[in-house]
C-alpha positions in Angstrom: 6.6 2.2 1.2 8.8 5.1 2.4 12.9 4.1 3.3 12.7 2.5 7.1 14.4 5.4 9.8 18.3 4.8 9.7 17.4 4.8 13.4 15.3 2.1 14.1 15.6 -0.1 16.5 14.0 -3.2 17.5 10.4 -2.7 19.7 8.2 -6.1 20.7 4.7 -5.3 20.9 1.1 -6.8 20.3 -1.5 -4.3 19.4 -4.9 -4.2 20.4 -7.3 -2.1 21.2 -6.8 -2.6 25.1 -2.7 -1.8 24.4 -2.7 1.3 22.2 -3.3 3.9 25.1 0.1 2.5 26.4 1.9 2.0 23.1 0.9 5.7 22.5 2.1 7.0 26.0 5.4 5.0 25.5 5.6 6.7 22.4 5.4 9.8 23.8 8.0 9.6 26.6 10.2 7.5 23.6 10.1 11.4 21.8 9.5 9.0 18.8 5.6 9.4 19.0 3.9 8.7 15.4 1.4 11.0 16.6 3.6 13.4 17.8 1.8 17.0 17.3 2.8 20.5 15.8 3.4 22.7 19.0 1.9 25.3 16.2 -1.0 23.2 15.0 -4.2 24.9 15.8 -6.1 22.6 17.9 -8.3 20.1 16.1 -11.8 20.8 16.3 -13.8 18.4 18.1 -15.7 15.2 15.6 -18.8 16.2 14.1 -21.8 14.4 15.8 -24.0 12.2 13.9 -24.7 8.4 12.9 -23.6 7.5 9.8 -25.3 4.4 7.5 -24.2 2.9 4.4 -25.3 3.7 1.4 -26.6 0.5 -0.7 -23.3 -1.0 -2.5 -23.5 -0.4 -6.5 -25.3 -3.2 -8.5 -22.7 -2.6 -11.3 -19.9 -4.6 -11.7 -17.5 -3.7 -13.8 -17.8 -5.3 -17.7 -13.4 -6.1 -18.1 -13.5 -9.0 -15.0 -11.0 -10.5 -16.8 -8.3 -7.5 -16.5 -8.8 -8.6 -12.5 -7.9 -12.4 -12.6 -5.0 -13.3 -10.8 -2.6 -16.6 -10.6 -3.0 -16.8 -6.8 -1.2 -18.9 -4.3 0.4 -19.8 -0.8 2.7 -16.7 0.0 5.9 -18.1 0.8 7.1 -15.4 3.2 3.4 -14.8 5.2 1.7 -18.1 4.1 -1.3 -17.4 6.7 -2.5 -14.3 5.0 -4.7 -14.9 2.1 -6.5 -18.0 0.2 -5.2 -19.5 -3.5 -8.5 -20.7 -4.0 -10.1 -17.6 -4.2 -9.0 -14.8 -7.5 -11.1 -12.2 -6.0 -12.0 -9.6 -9.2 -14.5 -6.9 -7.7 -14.7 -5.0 -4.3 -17.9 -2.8 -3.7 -17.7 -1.3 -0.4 -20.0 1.2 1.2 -18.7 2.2 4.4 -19.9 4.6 6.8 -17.8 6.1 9.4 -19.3 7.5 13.1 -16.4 9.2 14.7 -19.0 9.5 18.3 -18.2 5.9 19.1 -15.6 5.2 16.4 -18.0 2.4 14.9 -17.6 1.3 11.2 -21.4 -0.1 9.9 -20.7 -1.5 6.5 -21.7 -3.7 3.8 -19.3 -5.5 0.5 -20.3 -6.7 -2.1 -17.3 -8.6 -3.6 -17.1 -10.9 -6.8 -14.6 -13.5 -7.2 -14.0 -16.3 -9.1 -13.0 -19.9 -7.6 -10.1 -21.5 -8.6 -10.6 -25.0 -7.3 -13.8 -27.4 -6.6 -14.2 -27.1 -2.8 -16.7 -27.4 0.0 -16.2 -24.2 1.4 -14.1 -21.3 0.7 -11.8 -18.6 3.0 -11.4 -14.6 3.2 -9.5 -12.8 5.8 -11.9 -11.0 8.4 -10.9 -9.9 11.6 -13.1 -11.2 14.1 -12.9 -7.5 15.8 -15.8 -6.9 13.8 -19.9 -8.3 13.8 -21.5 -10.0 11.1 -25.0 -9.0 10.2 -25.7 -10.7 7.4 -23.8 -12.8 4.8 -25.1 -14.5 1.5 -23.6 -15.8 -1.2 -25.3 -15.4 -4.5 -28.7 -14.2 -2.9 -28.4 -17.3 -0.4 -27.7 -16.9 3.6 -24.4 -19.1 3.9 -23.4 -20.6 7.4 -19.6 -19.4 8.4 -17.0 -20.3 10.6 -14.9 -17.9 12.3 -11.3 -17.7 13.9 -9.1 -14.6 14.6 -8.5 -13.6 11.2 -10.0 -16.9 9.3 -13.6 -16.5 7.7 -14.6 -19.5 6.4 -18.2 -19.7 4.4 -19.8 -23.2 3.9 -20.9 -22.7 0.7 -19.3 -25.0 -2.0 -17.7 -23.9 -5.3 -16.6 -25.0 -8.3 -13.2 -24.4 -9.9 -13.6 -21.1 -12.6 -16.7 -20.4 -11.6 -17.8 -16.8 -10.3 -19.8 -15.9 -7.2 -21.0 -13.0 -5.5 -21.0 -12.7 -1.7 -22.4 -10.3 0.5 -21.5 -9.0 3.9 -23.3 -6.7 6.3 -21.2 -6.5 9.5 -20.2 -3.2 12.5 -18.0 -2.4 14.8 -14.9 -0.9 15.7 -11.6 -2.1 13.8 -8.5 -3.1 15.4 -5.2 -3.0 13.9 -3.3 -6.0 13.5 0.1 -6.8 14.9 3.4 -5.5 12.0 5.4 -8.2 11.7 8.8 -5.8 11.3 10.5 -3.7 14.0 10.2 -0.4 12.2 9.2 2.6 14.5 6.8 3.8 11.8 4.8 0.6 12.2 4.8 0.5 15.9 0.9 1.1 16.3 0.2 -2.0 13.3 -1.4 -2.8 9.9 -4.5 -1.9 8.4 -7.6 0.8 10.5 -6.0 3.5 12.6 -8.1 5.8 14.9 -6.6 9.2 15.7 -7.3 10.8 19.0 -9.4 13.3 17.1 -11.1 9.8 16.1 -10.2 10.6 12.2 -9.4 7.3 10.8 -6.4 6.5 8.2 -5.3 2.8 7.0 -1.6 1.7 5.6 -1.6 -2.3 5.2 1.7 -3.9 3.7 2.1 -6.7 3.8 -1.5 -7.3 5.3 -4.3 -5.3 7.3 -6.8 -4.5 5.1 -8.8 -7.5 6.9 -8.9 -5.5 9.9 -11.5 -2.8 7.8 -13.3 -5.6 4.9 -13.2 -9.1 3.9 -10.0 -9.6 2.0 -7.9 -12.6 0.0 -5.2 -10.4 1.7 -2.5 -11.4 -0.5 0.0 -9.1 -3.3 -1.0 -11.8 -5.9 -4.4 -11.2 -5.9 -5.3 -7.7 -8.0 -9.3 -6.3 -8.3 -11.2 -3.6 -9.1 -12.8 -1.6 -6.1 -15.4 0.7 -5.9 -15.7 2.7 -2.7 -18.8 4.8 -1.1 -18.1 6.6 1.8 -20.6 8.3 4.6 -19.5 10.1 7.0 -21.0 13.2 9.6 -20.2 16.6 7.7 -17.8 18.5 7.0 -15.8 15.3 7.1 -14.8 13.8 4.3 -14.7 9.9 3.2 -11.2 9.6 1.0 -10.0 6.3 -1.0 -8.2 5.1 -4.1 -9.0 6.0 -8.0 -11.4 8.8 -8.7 -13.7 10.9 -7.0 -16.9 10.5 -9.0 -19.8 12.1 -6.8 -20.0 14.1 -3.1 -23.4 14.2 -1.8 -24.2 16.3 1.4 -27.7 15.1 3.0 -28.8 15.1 6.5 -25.8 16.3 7.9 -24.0 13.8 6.3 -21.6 13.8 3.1 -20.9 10.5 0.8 -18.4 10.4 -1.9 -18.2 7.7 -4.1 -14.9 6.5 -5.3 -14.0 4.2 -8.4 -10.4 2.2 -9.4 -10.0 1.7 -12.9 -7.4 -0.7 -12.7 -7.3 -3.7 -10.6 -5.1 -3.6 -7.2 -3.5 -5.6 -4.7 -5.6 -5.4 -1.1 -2.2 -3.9 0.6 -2.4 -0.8 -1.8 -5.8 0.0 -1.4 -5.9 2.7 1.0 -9.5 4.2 3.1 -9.7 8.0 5.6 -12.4 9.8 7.4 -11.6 13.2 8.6 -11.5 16.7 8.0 -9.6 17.4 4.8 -9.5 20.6 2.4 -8.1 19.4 -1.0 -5.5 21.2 -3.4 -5.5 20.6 -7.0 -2.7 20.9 -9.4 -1.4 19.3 -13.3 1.8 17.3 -14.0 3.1 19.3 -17.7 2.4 16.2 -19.4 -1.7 16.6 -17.8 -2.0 13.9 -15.2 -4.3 15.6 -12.4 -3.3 15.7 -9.0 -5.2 16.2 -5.7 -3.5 16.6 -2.2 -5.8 16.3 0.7 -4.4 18.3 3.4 -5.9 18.4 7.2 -8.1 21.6 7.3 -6.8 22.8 10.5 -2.9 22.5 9.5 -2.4 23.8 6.0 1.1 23.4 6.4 1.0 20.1 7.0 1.3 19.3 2.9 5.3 20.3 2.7 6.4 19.8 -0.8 3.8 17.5 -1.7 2.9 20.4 -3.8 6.1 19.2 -5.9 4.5 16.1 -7.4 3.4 17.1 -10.5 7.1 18.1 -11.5 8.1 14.3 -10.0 5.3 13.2 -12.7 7.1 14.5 -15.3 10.8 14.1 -13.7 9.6 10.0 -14.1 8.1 9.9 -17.1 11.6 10.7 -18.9 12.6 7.6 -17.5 10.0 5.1 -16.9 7.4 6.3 -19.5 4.2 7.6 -18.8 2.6 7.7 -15.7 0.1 4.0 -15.3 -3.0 5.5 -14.3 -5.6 8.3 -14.8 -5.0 10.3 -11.9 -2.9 10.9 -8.7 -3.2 11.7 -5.3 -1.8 12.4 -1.4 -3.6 11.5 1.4 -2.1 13.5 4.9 -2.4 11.8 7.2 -1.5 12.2 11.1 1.8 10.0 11.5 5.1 9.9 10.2 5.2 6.7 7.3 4.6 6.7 3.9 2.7 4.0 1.5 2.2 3.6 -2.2 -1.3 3.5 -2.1 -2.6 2.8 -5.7 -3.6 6.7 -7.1 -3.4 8.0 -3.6 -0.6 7.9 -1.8 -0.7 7.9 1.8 1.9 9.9 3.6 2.1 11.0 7.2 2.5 15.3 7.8 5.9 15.1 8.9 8.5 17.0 6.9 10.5 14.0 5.9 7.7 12.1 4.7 6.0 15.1 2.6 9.5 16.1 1.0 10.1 15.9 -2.7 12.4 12.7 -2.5 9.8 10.8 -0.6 7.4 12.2 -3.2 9.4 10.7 -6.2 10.2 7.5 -4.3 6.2 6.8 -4.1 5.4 8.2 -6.9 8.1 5.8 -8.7 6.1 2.8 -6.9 3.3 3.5 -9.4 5.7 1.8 -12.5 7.2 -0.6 -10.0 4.7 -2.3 -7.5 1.4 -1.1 -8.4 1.1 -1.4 -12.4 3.3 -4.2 -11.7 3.0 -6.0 -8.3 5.0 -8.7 -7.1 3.2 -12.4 -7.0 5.0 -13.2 -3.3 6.3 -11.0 -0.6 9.6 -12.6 -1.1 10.3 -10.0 -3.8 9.0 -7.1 -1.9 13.4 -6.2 -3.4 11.0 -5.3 -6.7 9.2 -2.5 -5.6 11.3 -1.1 -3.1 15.1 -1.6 -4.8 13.6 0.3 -7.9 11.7 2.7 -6.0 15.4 4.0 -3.9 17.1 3.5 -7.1 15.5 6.7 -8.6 15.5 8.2 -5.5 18.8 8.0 -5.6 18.9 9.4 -9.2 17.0 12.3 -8.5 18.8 13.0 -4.7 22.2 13.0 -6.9 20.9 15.5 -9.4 19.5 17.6 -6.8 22.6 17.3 -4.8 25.0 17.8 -7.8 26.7 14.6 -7.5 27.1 11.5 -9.4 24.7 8.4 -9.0 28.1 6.5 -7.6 28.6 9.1 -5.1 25.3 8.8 -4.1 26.1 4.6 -3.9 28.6 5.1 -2.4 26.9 7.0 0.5 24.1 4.5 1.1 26.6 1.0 0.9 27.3 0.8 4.5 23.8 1.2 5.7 23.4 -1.9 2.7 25.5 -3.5 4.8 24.4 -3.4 8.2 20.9 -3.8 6.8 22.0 -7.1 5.6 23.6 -8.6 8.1 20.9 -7.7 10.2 17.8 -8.3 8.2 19.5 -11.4 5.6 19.5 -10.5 1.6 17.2 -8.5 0.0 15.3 -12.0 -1.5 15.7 -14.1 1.5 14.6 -11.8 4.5 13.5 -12.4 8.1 10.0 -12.2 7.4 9.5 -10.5 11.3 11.4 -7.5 9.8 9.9 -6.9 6.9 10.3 -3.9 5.0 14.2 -3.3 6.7 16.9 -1.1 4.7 18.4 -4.3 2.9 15.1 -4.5 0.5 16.1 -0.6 -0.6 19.6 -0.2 -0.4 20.9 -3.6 -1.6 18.8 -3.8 -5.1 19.3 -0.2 -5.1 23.1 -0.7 -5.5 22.4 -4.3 -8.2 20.8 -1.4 -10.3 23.6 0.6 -10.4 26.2 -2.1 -11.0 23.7 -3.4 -13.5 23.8 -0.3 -15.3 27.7 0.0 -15.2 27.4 -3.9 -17.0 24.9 -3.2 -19.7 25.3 0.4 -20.1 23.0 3.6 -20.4 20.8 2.6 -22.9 19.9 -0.7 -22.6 19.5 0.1 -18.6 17.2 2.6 -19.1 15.3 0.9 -22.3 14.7 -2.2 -19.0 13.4 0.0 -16.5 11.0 1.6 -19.3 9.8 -1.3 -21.4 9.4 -3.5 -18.1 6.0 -1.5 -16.7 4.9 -0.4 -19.9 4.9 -3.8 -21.4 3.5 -5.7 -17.9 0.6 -2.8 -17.1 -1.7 -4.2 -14.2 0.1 -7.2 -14.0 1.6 -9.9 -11.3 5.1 -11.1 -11.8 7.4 -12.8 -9.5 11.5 -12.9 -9.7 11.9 -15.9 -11.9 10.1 -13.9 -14.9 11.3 -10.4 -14.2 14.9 -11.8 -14.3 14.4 -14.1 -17.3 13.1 -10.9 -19.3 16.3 -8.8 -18.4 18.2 -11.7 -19.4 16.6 -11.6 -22.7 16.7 -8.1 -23.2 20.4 -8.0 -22.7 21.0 -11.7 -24.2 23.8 -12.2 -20.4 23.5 -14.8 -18.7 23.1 -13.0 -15.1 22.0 -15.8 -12.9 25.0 -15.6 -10.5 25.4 -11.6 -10.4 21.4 -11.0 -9.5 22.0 -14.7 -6.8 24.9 -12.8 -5.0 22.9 -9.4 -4.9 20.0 -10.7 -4.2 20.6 -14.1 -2.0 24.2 -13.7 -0.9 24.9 -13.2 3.3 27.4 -10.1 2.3 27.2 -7.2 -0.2 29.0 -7.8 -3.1 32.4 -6.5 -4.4 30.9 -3.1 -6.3 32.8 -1.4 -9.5 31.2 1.8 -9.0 32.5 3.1 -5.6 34.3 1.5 -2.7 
């Protein structure tokens, strides 16, 4: 997720569909609008017409399940979102898009595995959207639904796998942020443009407002993705782009993940994009899918091959097959597994943005977090080599560079509480980045150059499409340095003030 606006203030808000004409005007006269437009955009051409239909979901599942279980449980920081029962291991979603009346018709076919004997078992679901149909291993199950809850009557049996699947329409809300970040202010999870495009960015949760979900970091899966929508529009998602079909006046591309993912990084458009292709050196192929109508609107996204390579010297190579960037009308950014989703502003497309999600693919994707209480993980390394590559492009020393960020560490803190014991209604706040950023450093100053950077290597590489949570990260780095560390990483991490620092003042 890209560094929260030194700027940002606190905003109250509850979005639904029937609020976001206002939120948007308010926006607007705020000057802070996060669909503030070009005055040298070319207008947007107007949605092409057509009903689109979902293809049949793929009868293939994929033969490695067993990359995709999870150790699921109760989040301690959002305990309502998600379902430790349920290690979901396959997503198959086919869905089709009809910008005329902005109505999503879809069907999932999802396989998970049950992790305790029950009666009955529970996905998130926004109740924003129909259900058609709904069966669970070839049988119609009865459900139950509340706001978000989905509960299906159908019992299960602990290890055991199903398969359920959904048929449902409508038009998807987003769901209410809980964090006062002006780059959040319109929510988590489906987004309709006024040019009724569509674009989705879900941390910590959301992506129940688009498909059933055990919306939770702990739980990784495979996804497959097929995507109608009216021509020339294109359908966009996560992983690789193995087949466009135009027919009828509408295109389909299928998409497939190779590795499994966490439901917030999972990342869904409809609109009209051109796409750019370049290499890192090292052969990682890249794809940024740029608006059609603003060509300009891709900045220096152009400079993420380079970032590839400028990583791998440090964190090994790159995780995955392939990488992407997703444009998308607004002014946030999100490590979206393989495609990263980044709004067309000129902050959020320039090259230290770039790095900084791009660095998310060692630290929070291949290796995600078990509990939103160490959402410090992904985001403390993630500004730490920000910070190393802003020095070096700056020509100044990593300390200077500390040095510049401690007092916005500060405030962050005092405002938001430590890094690992945050107000969970302002999540994602400046102390998750620049407090661990600054631990990092001093870390580095106690163990030196060589073990530090041998850590920040050897951790992803050796835990590849894994869950960990902050009691086994910090145990390894404790026994990779053999120092006992429990009260230096306590005070950075849990303490009420920054700690004294030996690298700057």
């Amino acid at each position: 997720m890209g560094t929260p606006s030194r700027h940002d203030v606190p905003v109250f808000r509850r979005i639904r569909t029937e609020r976001a004409a206002a939120a948007l005007l308010a926006l607007a006269l705020s000057g802070c609008g996060i669909f503030a437009v070009d005055s040298g955009k070319a207008p947007a051409a107007p949605p092409p017409s057509g009903s689109a239909t979902p293809a049949d979901p793929g009868t293939d599942v994929p033969d490695d399940l067993d990359e995709a279980e999870s150790e699921t449980r109760e989040d301690s920081v959002y305990p309502l979102a998600g379902d430790p029962s349920v290690d979901a291991l396959h997503y198959d979603l086919s869905l089709a898009w009809t910008p005329d009346s902005d109505t999503l018709v879809a069907t999932e076919r999802l396989t998970f595995r049950s992790t305790a004997d029950a009666d009955h078992f529970q996905l998130d679901f926004d109740d924003a959207l129909t259900i058609d149909s709904l069966t669970v291993d070839g049988k119609d199950a009865s459900f139950d639904r509340s706001d978000k809850d989905l509960v299906i009557n159908h019992a299960v049996k602990a290890d055991d796998e199903y398969t359920l699947v959904l048929a449902y329409q409508g038009t998807p809300e987003p769901y209410p942020a809980p964090t006062e970040r002006s780059d959040f202010t319109l929510g988590e999870g489906w987004h309709i443009t006024d040019e009724h495009q569509v674009w989705t960015i879900q941390e910590p949760y959301g992506a129940f407002t688009w498909y059933a979900a055990n919306d939770q970091p702990a739980d990784k899966a495979f996804y497959d993705f097929t995507l109608t929508v009216p021509a020339p529009w294109t359908g966009i998602a996560n992983g690789k782009l193995t087949d466009t079909t135009d027919s009828d006046g509408l295109r389909t591309t299928t998409w497939h993940l190779d590795e499994p993912a966490s439901s917030y990084l999972v990342t869904v458009a409809f609109g009209d994009y051109t796409p750019a292709h370049l290499e890192s050196a090292s052969g990682v192929p890249v794809t940024i899918w740029g608006p059609t109508d603003d060509p300009e609107a891709s900045g220096d996204t152009g400079y993420a091959g380079e970032a590839i390579d400028w990583l791998e010297n440090y964190l090994g190579p790159y995780p995955f097959d392939t990488f992407g960037i997703l444009l998308y009308d607004g002014d946030s950014g999100m490590e979206t597994q393989t495609m990263v989703t980044l709004g067309a502003t000129p902050y959020a497309t320039s090259r230290a943005v770039v790095v900084h999600e791009l660095t998310h693919h060692w630290y929070g994707d291949t290796v995600t977090p078990t509990d939103w209480r160490d959402l410090w993980m992904n985001e403390g390394m993630a500004m730490y080599l920000q910070g190393m590559w802003e020095a070096e492009d700056e020509g100044i020393s990593i300390d200077e560079k500390m040095d510049s960020w401690a007092g916005y560490e500060a405030e962050s803190r005092e405002y938001s509480g430590p890094p690992g014991d945050y107000d969970p209604q302002k999540f994602g706040d400046g102390n998750v980045y620049y407090g661990p950023a600054l631990m990092w450093n001093e870390l580095r100053r106690k163990v030196g150059d060589d073990v530090f950077f041998a850590l920040i290597r050897d951790w992803p590489q050796e835990h590849a499409s894994q869950s960990a949570d902050r009691e086994e990260y910090l145990s390894w780095i404790e026994d990779r340095t053999g120092l006992e560390l429990t009260s230096f990483f306590d005070d950075w991490l849990l303490g009420e003030t920054t700690p004294p620092r030996t690298s700057g003042g």
